[in-house]
N, C-alpha and C positions, 0 to 999 in steps of 0.2 A: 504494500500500500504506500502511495507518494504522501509525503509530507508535506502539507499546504501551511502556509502563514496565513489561513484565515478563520474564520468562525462561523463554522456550518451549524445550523439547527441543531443537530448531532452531538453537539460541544457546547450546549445552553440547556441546563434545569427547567422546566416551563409547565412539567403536569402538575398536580398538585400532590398526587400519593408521591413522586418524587422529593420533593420540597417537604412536604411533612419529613419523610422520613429522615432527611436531611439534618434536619431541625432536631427531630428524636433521636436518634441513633447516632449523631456526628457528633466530636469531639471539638469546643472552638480553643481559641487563642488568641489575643486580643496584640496587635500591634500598628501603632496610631499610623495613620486616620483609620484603621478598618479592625473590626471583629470578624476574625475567620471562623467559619464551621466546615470542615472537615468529614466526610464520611467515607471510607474504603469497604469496597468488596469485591468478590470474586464476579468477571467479566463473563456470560455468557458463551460467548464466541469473542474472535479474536477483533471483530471490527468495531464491538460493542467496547474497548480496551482502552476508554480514552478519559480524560480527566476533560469533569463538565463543569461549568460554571453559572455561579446566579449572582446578580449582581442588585443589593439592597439599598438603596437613597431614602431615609425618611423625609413625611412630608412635611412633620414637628421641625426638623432642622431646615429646609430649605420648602419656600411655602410654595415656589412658583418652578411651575413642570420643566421651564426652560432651566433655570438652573439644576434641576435633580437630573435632569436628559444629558446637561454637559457633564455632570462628574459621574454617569454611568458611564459615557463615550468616554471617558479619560481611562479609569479601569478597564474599560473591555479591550482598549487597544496598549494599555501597557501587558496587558494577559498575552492578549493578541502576539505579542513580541518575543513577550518571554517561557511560553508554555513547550517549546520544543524539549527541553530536556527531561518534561513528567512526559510528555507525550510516546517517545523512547523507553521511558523505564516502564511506563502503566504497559505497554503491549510486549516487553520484554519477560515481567512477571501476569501478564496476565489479568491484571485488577483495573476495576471501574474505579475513579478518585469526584466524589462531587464536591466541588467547592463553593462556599457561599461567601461573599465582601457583605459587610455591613458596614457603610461608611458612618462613623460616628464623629466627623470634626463637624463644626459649626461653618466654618470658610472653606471655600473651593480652593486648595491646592494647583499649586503650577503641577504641569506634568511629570517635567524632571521629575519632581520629588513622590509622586503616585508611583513614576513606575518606579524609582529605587525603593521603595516599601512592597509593593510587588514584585524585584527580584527576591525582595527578603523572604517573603512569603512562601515564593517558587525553589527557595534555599531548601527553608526548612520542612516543605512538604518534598523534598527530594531525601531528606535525611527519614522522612518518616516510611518512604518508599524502600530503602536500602534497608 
């Protein structure tokens, strides 16, 4: 299977019994601006093998849809950037990886500084993979 740099359906959380169980069963970790939730299991097949993503903006922090639209778009594309090396290991061992951002700053962050918290994130959920 080719390794795209993009973000198919496929690689987005979006049912709800997903997301619940997310929520249930995932492990978080809190590293500013975002509360990570975490949940690993075993991939059905090998195409199913890929680390998914949900991306969470409260409306109490940010009232107006355009600003929670921009710092989803900042997250999804520093993910976007940095997701090759869980993408390698999730189909190397085998396991589905969901992950949830729950951004919890008050101000919109420059990018720089989202995706260097998301390679951190991408760090330590590679350490949790090995």
């Amino acid at each position: 299977m080719e390794l795209r740099a993009d973000l198919p359906k496929s690689q987005r959380i979006y049912k709800q019994t997903a997301i619940q169980s997310l929520f249930e069963e995932g492990k978080g970790f809190l590293l500013y601006p975002f509360r990570v939730v975490v949940h690993m299991y075993d991939a059905e097949n090998q195409d199913e093998a890929l680390p998914r993503i949900l991306v969470s903006v409260s409306k109490k922090r940010f009232h107006h849809a355009v600003k929670r639209n921009r710092v989803k778009r900042l997250i999804r594309e520093g993910w976007r950037k940095n997701k090759q090396q869980l993408v390698t290991l999730c189909q190397a061992q085998n396991k589905t990886l969901d992950v949830a951002f729950v951004y919890t700053a008050t101000v919109i962050l420059k990018y720089n500084e989202v995706e260097d918290k998301i390679k951190e994130v991408v760090g330590r959920l590679k350490e949790k993979l090995c």
